[in-house]
C-alpha positions in Angstrom: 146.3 -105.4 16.4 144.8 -102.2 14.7 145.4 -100.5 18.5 148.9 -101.3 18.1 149.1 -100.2 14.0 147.5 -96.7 14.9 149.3 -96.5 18.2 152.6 -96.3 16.0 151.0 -94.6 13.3 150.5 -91.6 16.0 154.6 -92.3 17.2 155.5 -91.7 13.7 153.3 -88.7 13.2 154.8 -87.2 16.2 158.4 -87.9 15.1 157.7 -86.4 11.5 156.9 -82.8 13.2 160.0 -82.8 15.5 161.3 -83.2 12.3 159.8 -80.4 10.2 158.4 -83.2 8.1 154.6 -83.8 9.5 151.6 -83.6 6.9 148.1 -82.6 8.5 146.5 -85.9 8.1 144.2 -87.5 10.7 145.5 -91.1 12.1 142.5 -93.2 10.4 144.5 -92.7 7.0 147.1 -94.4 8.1 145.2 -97.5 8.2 144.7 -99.1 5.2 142.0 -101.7 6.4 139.5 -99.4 7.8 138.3 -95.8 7.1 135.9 -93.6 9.0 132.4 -94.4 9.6 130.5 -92.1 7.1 126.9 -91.4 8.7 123.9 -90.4 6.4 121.0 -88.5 7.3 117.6 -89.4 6.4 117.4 -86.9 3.9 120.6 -87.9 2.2 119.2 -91.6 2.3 116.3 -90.9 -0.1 116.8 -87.6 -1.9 117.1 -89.2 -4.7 114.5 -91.0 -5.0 111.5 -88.3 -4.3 108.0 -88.4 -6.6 107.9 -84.7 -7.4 103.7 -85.1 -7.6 103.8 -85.5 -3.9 106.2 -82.8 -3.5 103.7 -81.0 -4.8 100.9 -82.4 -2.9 102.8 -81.5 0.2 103.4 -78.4 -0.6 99.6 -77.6 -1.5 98.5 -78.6 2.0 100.8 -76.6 3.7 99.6 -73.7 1.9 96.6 -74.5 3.3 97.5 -75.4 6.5 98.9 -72.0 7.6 95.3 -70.4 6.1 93.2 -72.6 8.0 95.1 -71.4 11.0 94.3 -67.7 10.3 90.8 -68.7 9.9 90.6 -70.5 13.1 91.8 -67.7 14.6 89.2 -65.1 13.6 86.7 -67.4 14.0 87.0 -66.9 18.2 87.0 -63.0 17.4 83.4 -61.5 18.0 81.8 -61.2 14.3 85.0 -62.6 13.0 87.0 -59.4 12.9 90.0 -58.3 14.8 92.7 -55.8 14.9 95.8 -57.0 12.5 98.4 -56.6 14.6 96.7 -59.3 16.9 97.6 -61.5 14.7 101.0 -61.3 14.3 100.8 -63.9 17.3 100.5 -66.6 14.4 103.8 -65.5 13.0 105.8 -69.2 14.7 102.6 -71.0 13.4 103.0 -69.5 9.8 106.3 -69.8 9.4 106.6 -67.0 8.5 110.8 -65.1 9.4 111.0 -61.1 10.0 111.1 -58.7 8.7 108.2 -60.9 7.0 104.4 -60.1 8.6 101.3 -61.8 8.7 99.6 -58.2 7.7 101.7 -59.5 4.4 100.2 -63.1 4.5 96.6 -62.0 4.5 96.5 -59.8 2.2 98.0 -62.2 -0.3 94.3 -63.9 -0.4 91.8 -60.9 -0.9 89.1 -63.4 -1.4 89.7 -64.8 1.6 90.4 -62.5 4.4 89.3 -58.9 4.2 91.7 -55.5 5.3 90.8 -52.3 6.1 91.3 -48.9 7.9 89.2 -47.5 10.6 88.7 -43.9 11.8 91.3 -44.0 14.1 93.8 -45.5 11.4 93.7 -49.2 13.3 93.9 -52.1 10.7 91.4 -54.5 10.6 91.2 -58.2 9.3 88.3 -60.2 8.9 86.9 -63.1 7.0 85.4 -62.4 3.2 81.3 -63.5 2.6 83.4 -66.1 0.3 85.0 -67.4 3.5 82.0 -67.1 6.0 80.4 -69.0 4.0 82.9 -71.9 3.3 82.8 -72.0 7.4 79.7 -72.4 7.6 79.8 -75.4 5.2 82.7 -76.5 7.1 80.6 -76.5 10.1 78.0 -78.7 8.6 80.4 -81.3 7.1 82.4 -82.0 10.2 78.3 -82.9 12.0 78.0 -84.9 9.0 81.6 -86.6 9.8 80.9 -87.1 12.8 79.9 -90.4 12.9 82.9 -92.0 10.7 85.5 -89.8 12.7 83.9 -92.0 15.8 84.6 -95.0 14.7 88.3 -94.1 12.9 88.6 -93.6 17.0 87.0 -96.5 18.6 89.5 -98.3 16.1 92.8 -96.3 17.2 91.6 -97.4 20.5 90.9 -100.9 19.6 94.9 -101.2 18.2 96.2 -99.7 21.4 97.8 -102.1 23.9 95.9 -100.7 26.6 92.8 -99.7 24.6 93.1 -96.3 26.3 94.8 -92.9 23.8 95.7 -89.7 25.8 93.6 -87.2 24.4 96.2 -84.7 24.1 97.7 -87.1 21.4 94.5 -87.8 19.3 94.0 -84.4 19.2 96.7 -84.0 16.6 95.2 -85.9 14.3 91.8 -83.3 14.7 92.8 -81.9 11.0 93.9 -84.9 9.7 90.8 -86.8 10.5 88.2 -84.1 10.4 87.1 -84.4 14.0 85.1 -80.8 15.1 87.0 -77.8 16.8 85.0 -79.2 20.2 86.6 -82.4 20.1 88.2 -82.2 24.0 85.3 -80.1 25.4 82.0 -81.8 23.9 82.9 -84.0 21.2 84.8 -87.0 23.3 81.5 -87.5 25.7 78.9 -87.2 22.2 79.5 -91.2 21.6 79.4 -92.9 25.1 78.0 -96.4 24.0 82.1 -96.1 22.2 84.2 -94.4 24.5 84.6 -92.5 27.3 86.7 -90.0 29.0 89.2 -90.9 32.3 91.3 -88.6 34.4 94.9 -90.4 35.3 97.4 -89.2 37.2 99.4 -88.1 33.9 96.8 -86.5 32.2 92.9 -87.4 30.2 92.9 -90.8 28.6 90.4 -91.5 26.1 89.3 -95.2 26.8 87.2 -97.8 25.1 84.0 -99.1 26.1 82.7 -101.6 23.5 84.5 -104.0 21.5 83.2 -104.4 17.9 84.3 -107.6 15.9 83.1 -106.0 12.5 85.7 -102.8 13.2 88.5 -105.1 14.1 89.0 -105.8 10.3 91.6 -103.6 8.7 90.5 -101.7 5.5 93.1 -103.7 3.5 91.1 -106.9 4.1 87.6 -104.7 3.2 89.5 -104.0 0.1 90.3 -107.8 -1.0 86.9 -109.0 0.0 85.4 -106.2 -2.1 87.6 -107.1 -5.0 86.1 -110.9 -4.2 82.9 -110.4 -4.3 82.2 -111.1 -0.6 79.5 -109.2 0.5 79.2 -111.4 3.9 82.7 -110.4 4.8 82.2 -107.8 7.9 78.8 -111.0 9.2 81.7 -113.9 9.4 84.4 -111.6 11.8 85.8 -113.5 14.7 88.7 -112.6 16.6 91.4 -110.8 14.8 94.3 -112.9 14.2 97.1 -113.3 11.3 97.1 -112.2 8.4 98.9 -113.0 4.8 97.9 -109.9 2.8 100.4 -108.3 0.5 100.8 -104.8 0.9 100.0 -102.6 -2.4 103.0 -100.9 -3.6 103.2 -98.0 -5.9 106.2 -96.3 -8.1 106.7 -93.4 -9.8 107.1 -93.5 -13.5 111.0 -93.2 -13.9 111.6 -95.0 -10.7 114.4 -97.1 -10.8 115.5 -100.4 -8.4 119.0 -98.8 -7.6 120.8 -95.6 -7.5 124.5 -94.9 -7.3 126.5 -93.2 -4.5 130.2 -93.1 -4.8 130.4 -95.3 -7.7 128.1 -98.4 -5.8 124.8 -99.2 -6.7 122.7 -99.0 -3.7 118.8 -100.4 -3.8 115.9 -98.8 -3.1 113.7 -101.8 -3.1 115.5 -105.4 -3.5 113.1 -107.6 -5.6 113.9 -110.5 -3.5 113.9 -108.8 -0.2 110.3 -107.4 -1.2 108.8 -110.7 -2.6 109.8 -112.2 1.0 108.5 -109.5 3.1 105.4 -109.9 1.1 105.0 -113.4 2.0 105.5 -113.1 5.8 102.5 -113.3 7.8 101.7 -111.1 10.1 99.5 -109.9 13.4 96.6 -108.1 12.7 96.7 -104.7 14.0 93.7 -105.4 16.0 95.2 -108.0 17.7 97.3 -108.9 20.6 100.9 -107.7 20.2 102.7 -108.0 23.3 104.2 -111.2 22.9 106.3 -110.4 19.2 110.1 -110.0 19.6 110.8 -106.6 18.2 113.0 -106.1 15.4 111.6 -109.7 13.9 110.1 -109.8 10.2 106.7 -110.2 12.2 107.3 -107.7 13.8 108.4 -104.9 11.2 105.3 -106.1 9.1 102.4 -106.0 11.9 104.2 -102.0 12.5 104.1 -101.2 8.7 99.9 -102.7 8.9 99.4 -100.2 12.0 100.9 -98.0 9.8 98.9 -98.4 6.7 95.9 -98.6 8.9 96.4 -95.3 10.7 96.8 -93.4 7.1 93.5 -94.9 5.8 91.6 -93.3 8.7 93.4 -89.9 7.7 91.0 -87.7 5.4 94.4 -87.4 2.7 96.1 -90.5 3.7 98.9 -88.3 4.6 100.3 -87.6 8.1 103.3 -85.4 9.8 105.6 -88.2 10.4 105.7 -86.5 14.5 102.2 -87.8 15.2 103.2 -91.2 14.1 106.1 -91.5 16.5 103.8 -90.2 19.2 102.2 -94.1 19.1 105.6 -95.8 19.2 104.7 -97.6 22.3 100.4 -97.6 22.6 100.6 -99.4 19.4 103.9 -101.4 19.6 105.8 -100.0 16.8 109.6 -99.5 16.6 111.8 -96.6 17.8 113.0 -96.2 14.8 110.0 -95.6 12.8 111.3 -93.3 10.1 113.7 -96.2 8.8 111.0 -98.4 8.3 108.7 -95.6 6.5 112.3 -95.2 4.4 112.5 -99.0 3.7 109.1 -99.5 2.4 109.5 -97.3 -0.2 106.3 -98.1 -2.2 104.1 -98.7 0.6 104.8 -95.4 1.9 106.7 -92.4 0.6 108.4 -89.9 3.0 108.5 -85.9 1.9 111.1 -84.4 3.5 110.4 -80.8 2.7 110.1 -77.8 5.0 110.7 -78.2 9.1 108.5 -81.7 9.6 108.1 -84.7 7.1 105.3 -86.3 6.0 104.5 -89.7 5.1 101.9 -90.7 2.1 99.8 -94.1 1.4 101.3 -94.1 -2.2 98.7 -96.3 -2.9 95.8 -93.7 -2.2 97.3 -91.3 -4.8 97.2 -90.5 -8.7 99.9 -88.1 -9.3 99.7 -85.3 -7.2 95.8 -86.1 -6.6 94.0 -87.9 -4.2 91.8 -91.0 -5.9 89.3 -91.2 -3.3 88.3 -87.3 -1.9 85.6 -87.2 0.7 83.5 -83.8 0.8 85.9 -82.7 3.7 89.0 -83.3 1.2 86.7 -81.3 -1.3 85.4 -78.4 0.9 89.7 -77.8 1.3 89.9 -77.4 -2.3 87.5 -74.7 -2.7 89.6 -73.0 0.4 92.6 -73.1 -1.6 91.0 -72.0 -4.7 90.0 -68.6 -2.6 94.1 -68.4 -1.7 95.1 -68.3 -5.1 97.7 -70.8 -4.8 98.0 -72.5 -8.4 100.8 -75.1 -7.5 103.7 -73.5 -9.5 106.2 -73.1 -7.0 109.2 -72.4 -8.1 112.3 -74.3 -7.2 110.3 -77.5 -5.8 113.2 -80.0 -6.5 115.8 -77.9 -4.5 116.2 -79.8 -1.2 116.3 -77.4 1.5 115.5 -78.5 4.5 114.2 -74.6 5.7 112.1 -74.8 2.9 108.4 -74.0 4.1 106.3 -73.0 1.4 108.7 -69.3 1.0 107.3 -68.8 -2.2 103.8 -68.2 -1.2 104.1 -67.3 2.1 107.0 -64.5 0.9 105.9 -63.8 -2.6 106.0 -66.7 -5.1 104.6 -67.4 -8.2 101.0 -67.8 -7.7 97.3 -65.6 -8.3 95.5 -63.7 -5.6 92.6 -63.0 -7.5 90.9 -60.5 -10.3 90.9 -58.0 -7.1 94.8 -58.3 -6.4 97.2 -55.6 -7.2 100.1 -56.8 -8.5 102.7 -54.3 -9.1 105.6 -54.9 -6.4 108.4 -57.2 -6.8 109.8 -58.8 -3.5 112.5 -61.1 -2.8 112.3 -64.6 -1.4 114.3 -66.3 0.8 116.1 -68.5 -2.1 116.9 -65.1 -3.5 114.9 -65.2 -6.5 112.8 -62.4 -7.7 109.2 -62.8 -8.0 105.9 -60.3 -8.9 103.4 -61.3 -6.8 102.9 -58.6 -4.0 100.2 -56.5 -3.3 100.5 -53.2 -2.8 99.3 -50.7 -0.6 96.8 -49.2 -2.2 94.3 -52.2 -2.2 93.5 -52.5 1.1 91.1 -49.5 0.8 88.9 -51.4 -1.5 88.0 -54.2 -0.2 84.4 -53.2 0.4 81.9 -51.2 2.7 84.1 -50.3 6.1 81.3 -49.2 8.0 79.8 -53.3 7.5 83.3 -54.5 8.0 84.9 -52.6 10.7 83.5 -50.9 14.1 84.8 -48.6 16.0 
C-alpha cells in the first residue's frame, strides 16, 4: 500500500515538472503516515544531561595525561635530558595541531620540565629536581602497589570466559590501575603462584593459575557486608552464583527525570523501569556466563556488574570507554556497550568531551573529586599542581566534539608558576583570546646549563 501511494506520489512529481509546476520536495513528504527516520548520535542522546563536576574531572586528567607522557618519555633519555626537537614525536600523543609545538607545551610547566640553550644553540628539555623527585616517589608507590594491582588482575582473569586476557589488552589499563612501566617485560612473571604468561598463535595471553573463592566476591557485596557488620564475610565464600544487589545510583543536583526534544518529554531514567531493573537478579561476574541469552534483563544487569566491577579496580574509577569495548566478548558483554553505559545513567555517567569518552562510577565521586584517593591518585595531584593547571577552563559546557583540553595545551586560562613569564597573548582554537604564554626570554633562566645540559 505505501509502495503504491509513493509510487504515484513520484508519477505526480514527474508530471508537475513537465509542467513547469514541480516544488523541490523529497517523496517521503508526500506521505502523510510516515516521515523519515531521524538518527541521533550518542552525543546528541545525552548532551543534555552532562554533570559539569565530571566535565571537569575529565578534563583535569587529561591535562595530566598528556604530561605524564612527556615524562615517560625523558625518563628513557640518559640523565633524563634530551634535545627538544626530539620530542616533537609526541605531537599525535599530545594532541596537540600545527603550527602548535610541543617546545610550546613544555615550557607551559617551568616547574616541571626544564629548557635551555647549549653552546652550539641546540635546545634542551629535561625534567625539574621538583619532577625527579616526584619520579622517584612514583617509583616507590607503584612497588608498594604492586601487590593490589596483582590481584585487580587475577580477578579480570577470573571474570573472563576463558580465564586467559591478552596482554596487549591489559596493558591499557597500566595507568588506569597503576601497574609498573615493566608490566610486559618483568612484572607479568613477578606473581607466578597467580598467573602466568602463554604464547598463542595470536599473540601473549596472560592466564590464570589459581582460583581464589575469597576474590570471587565483587566489591559491591564487600560494601553491603561492611555496612552489615559482617566481618566473617570473605571466611563463608563458596562458589559465585546470583546475586540481588541494587546498584548505587547517583544524580547531579538539578538533575531532572525528563528532558524535552521537539516538544516531547523524553526520560532519562524511568522510575518504574529503574525500580524493576533494580529487582532483577543477576549472575555474578565471577561466575559462569555462557549460558544467558543476550539482550535479556539478566543479561544487561550481569554486563552493567562487570562493568561496575572493572571501574572499582581502576585507581579513579574512571576509564576511556575504548578499553571497555576491548572485553566485549572475554567477558560476555554486549556490542553495543555505550547504550547501556547511556541507559544507566546514575550508575554510570558517560563524558563525551575531546576525541575518546570516558565513563565514571558516579557513585565513587563528590563533585568533581574523588571520595576515596589512594596515594597513587594523590602522588597525580602533586604532578598537576607542578603543571599549573587550576581547573578554570574556559568554555567547558560548549560541546565540541574536537575539544581536547585546547585551552591548556594552546594557551588557556591557567598558572605556570611564580617563574612564568606571562606577557604574550595567543589564540586558541575556539577563537578566544587568552594571556597565558610564555615568552622567549625565560628559557634562559631556568637554572645552571652547565648541570643541565652537556655538550
Amino acid at each position: 500500500m505505501h509502495a503504491t501511494r509513493l509510487r504515484n506520489c513520484l508519477t505526480e512529481l514527474l508530471s508537475r515538472r513537465g509542467q513547469g509546476q514541480c516544488e523541490c520536495r523529497c517523496p517521503y513528504q508526500f506521505s502523510p503516515s510516515r516521515g523519515m527516520t531521524r538518527g541521533r548520535s550518542v552525543k546528541d542522546r545525552s548532551k543534555k544531561k552532562r554533570v559539569q563536576a565530571l566535565e571537569v574531572a575529565v578534563e583535569r586528567w587529561k591535562v595530566l595525561s598528556k604530561v605524564l607522557t612527556v615524562v615517560d618519555a625523558l625518563k628513557k633519555e640518559e640523565e633524563h635530558v634530551t634535545p627538544l626537537k626530539r620530542l616533537e614525536i609526541l605531537r599525535p600523543q599530545l594532541g596537540l595541531t600545527k603550527p602548535h609545538k610541543v617546545a610550546h607545551f613544555v615550557r607551559r610547566s617551568p616547574h616541571m620540565f626544564e629548557v635551555c640553550r647549549d653552546s652550539r644553540g641546540v635546545m634542551w628539555a629535561g625534567l625539574s629536581p621538583q619532577a625527579e623527585a616526584l619520579v622517584e616517589e612514583e617509583a616507590r608507590l607503584l612497588e608498594e602497589h604492586s601487590p593490589t594491582a596483582a590481584q585487580y588482575v587475577t580477578r579480570m582473569l577470573m571474570m573472563s570466559v576463558d580465564r586467559r586476557l591478552p596482554v596487549d589488552k591489559i596493558a591499557h589499563f597500566r595507568r588506569d590501575m597503576g601497574l609498573p612501566h615493566d608490566f610486559r617485560t618483568r612484572w607479568v612473571h613477578m606473581f607466578p603462584e597467580k598467573f602466568r604468561v602463554v604464547r598463542l598463535e595470536d599473540g601473549e595471553y596472560l592466564e590464570l593459575v589459581s582460583w581464589n573463592p575469597n576474590w570471587a566476591i565483587t566489591e559491591l557485596e564487600k560494601k553491603a557486608a561492611a555496612l552489615a557488620g559482617d566481618v566473617n564475610f570473605n571466611s563463608n565464600a563458596g562458589l559465585p552464583g546470583e546475586l540481588s544487589l541494587p546498584f548505587p545510583m547517583k544524580f547531579p543536583p538539578n538533575f531532572k527525570s525528563y528532558y524535552r526534544f521537539r516538544g516531547k518529554a523524553h526520560h532519562y531514567v524511568k522510575t518504574g523501569n529503574t525500580e524493576q531493573f533494580q529487582k532483577i537478579t543477576y549472575l555474578s561476574p565471577y561466575a559462569e556466563a555462557k549460558g544467558l541469552t543476550p539482550g535479556s534483563p539478566k543479561f544487561d544487569k550481569r554486563a552493567v556488574a562487570v562493568m561496575h566491577e572493572m571501574l572499582s579496580f581502576m585507581l579513579e574509577r574512571r576509564l576511556v570507554t575504548d578499553h571497555l569495548t576491548h572485553f566485549r566478548r572475554e567477558f560476555v558483554m554486549p556490542q553495543k556497550l555505550m547504550r547501556l553505559l547511556l541507559k544507566h545513567y546514575g550508575i554510570f555517567y558517560v563524558c563525551e568531551r575531546g576525541k575518546r569518552l570516558s565513563v565514571f562510577l558516579t557513585e565513587a565521586y563528590d563533585g568533581a573529586e574523588l571520595i576515596d584517593k589512594c596515594p597513587l591518585v594523590r602522588w597525580r595531584e602533586k604532578v598537576l599542581q607542578l603543571t599549573g593547571y587550576r581547573g578554570r577552563l574556559k568554555n567547558l559546557g560548549n560541546f565540541d566534539s574536537s575539544s581536547d583540553s585546547e585551552d591548556y595545551l594552546l594557551g588557556g586560562d591557567g598558572s605556570s608558576g611564580d617563574d612564568a613569564v606571562l606577557d604574550v597573548e595567543s589564540e586558541n582554537s575556539d577563537g578566544i583570546l587568552d594571556d597565558y604564554s610564555i615568552s622567549d626570554d625565560s628559557e634562559m633562566d631556568l637554572g645552571d646549563m652547565n648541570e643541565f645540559c652537556r655538550d
